[in-house]
KETOR-666020 format. One line per 2 residues: for each residue z, y, x of N, C-alpha, C. Coordinates in pm, whole numbers, padded with zeros to 5 digits. Atoms other than C-alpha are relative to their C-alpha. Layout:
<rs>
Z,Y,X,Z,Y,X,Z,Y,X ~ ...
</rs>
This chain:
<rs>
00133,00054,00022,08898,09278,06839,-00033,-00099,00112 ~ 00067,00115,-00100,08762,08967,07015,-00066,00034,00049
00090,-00010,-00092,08503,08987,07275,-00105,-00111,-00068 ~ 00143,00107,00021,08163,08842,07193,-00054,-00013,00095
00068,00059,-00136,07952,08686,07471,-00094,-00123,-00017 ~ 00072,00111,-00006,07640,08485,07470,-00017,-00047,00072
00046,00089,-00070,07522,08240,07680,-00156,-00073,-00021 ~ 00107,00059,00016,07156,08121,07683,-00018,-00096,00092
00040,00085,-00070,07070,07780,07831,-00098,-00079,-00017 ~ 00103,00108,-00001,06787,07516,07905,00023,-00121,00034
-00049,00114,-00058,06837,07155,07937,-00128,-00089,-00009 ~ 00109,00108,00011,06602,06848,08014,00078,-00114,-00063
00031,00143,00060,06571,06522,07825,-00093,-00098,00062 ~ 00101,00073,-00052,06471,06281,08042,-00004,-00138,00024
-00011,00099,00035,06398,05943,07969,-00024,-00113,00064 ~ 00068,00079,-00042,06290,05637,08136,00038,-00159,00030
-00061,00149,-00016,06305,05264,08117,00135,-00072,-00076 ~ -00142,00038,00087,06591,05270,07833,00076,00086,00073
-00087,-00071,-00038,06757,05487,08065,-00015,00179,-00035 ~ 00017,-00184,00020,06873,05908,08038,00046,00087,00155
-00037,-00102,-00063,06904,06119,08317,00105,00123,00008 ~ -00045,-00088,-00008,07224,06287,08346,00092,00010,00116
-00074,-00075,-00108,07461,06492,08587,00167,-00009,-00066 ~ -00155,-00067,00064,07862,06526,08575,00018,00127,00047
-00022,-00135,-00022,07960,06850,08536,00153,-00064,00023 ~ -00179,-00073,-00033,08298,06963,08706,00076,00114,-00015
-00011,-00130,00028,08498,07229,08602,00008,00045,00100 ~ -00023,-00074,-00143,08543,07503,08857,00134,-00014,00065
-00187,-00018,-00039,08937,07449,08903,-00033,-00145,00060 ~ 00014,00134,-00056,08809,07069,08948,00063,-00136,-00106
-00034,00107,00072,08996,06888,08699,-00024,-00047,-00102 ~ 00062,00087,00063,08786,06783,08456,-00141,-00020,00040
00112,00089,-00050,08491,06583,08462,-00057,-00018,-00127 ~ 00074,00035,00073,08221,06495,08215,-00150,00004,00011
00150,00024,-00024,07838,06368,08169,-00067,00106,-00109 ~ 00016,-00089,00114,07638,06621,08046,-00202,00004,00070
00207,00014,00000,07153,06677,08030,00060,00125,00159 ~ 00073,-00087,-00076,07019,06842,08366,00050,00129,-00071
00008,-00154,00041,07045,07213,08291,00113,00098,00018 ~ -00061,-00105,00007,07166,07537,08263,00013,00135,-00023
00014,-00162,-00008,07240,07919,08280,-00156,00024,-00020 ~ 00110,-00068,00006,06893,08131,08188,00035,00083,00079
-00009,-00145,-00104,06895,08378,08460,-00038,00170,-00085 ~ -00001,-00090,00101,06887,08727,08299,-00199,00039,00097
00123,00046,-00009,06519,08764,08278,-00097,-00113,00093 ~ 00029,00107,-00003,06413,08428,08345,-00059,-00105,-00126
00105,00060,00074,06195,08228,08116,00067,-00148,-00022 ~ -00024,00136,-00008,06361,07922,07989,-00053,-00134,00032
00088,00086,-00024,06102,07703,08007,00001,-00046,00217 ~ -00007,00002,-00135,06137,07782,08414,00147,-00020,00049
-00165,00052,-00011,06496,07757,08400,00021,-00119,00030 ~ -00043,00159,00044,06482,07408,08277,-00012,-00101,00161
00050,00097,-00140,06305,07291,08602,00063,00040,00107 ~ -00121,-00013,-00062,06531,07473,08843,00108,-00066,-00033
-00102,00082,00010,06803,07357,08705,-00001,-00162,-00003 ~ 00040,00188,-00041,06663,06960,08715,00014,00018,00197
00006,00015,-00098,06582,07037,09022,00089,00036,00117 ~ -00159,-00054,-00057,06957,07183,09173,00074,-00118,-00055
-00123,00133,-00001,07128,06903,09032,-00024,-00113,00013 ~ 00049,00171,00003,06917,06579,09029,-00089,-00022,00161
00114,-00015,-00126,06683,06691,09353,-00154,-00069,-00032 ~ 00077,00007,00095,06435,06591,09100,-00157,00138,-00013
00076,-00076,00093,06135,06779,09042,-00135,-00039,-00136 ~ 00014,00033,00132,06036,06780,08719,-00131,00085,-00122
00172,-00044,00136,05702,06875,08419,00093,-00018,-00091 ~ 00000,-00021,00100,05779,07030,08099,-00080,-00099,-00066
00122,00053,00096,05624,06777,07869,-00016,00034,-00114 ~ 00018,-00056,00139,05716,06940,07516,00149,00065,-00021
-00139,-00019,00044,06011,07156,07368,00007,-00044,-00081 ~ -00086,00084,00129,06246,06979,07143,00046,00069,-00103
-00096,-00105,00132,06456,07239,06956,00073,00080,00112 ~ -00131,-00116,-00019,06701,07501,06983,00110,-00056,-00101
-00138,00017,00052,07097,07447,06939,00053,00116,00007 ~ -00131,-00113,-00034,07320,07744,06847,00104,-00004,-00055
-00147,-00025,00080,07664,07754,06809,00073,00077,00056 ~ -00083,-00117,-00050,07953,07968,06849,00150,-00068,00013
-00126,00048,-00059,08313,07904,06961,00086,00092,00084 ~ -00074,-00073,-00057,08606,08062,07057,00027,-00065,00114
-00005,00056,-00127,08670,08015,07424,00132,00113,00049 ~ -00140,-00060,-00043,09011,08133,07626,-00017,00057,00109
00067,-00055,-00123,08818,08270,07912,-00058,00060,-00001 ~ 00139,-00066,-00012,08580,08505,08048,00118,00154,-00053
-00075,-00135,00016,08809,08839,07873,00143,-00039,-00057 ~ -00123,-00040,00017,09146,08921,07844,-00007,-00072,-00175
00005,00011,00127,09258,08766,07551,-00116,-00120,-00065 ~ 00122,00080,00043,08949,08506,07513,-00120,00066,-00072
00146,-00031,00039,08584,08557,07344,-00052,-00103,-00058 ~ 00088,00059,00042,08359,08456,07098,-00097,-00027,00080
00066,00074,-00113,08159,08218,07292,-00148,-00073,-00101 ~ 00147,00050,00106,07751,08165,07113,-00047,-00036,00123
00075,00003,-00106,07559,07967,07333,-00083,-00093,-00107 ~ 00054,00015,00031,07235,07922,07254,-00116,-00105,00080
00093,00149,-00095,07046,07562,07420,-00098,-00019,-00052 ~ 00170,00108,00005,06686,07476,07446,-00033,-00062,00064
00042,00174,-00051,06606,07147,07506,-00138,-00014,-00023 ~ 00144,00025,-00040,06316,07027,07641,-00020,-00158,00048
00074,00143,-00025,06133,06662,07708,-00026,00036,00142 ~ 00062,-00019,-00155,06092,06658,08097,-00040,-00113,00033
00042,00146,-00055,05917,06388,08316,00058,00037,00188 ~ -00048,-00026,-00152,06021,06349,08714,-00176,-00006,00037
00102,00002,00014,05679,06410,08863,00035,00050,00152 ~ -00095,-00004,-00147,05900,06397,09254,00089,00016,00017
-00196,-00025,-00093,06184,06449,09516,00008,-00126,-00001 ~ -00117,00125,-00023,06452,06204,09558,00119,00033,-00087
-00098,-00053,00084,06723,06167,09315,00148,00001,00145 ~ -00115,-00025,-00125,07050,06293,09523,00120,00099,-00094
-00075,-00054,00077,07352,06463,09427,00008,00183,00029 ~ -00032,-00159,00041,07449,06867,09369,00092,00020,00104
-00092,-00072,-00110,07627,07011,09647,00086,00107,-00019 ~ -00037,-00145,00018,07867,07317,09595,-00027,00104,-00147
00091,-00037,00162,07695,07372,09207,00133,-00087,-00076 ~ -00080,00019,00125,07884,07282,08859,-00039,-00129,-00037
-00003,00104,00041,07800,06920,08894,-00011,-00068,00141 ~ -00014,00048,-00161,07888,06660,09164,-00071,-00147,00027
-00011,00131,-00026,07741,06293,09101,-00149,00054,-00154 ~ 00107,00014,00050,07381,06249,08898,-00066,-00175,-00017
00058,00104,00000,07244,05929,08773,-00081,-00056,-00120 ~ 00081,00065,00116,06993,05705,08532,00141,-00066,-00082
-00096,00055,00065,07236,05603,08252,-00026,-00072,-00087 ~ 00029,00054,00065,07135,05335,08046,00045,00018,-00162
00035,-00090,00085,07047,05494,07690,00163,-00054,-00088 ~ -00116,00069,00072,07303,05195,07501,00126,00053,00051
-00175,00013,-00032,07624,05328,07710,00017,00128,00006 ~ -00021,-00128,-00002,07604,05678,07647,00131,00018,-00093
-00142,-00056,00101,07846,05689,07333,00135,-00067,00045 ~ -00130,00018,-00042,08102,05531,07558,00007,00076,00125
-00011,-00066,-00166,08079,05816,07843,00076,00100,-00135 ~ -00039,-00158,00029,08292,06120,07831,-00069,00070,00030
00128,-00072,-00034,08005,06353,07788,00029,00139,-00118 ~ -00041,-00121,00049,07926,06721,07701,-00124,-00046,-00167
00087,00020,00077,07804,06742,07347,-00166,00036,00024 ~ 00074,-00014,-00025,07529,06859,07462,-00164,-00110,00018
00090,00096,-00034,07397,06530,07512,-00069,-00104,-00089 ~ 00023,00077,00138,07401,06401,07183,-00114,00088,-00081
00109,-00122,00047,07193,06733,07059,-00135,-00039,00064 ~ 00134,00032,-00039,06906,06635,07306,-00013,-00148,-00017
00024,00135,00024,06908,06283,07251,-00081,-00041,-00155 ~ 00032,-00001,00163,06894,06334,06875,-00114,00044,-00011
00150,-00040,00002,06612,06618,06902,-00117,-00112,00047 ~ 00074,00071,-00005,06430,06363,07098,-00043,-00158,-00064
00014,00153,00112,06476,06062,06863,-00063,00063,-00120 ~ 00096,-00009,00171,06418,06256,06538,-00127,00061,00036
00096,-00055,-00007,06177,06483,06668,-00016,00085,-00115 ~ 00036,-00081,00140,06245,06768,06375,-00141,00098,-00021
00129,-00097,00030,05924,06993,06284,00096,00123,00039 ~ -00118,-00111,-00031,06210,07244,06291,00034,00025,00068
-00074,-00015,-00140,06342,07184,06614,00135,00007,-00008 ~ -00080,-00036,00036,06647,07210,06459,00120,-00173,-00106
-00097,00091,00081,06956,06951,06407,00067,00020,-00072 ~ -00086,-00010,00040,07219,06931,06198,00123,00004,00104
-00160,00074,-00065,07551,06998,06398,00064,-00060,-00006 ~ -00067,00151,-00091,07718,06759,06607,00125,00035,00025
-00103,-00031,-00036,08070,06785,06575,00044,-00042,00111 ~ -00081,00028,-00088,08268,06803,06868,00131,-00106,00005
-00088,00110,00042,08510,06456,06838,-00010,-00062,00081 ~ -00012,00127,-00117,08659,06178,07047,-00058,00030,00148
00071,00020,-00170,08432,06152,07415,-00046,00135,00000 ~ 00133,-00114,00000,08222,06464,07301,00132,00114,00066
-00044,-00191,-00053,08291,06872,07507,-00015,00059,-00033 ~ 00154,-00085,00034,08170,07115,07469,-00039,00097,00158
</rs>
């Protein structure tokens, strides 16, 4: 029997001047790299909504206002890590609209991302980025009543 294992996370969407606000994540071994929204881990009782702004604020040095939630993403995926044998891997993302509202933007020290910057909105679909980024981009373009996209296959540049 497989191992099941969720994951709950919060991410910001944050916009400004044609540009998006994101971070590269690094894996922990170091050898890959990809652009992926602010965010992260929900702390086990932790309040996503409070998540979201810690985590802006650990990787961008950013601090950051909730301005509206976007949606919820859930999907599931087998992953080769975490138990013997690999695990069903559900992680469940809520994305949120943030504004910077202080700090200094600076980079992540010793954390799961090493380099942070404004990315001009047009050159996103040529970054190697986590899907993740296409899910909040979308929520915040369509803006569903639902909160709720259609999945974003994982293809070409996209992670997961």
């Amino acid at each position: 029997m497989v191992a099941q294992r969720l994951r709950v996370a919060a991410y910001g969407v944050c916009l400004r001047d044609g540009h998006v606000l994101l971070a590269r994540y690094v894996s922990p071994d170091g050898a890959r790299r990809h652009w992926t929204l602010p965010g992260g881990k929900v702390e086990h009782g932790e309040d996503p909504f409070d998540a979201v702004i810690r985590e802006v604020a650990e990787e961008t040095g950013y601090q950051a206002e909730v301005e509206r939630l976007l949606g919820v993403d859930s999907r599931a995926r087998f992953v080769e890590w975490g138990d013997p044998g690999g695990a069903e891997l559900h992680s469940l993302g809520v994305y949120y609209r943030v504004r910077v509202v202080g700090g200094e933007l600076r980079h992540e020290t010793g954390g799961s991302t090493d380099l942070t910057q404004w990315i001009p909105t047009t050159e996103v679909a040529g970054l190697e980025r986590a899907v993740i980024v296409d899910i909040g981009l979308e929520l915040h373009h369509s803006a569903p009543p639902s909160g709720h996209v259609t999945p974003i296959q994982v293809t070409g540049l996209l992670r997961h």
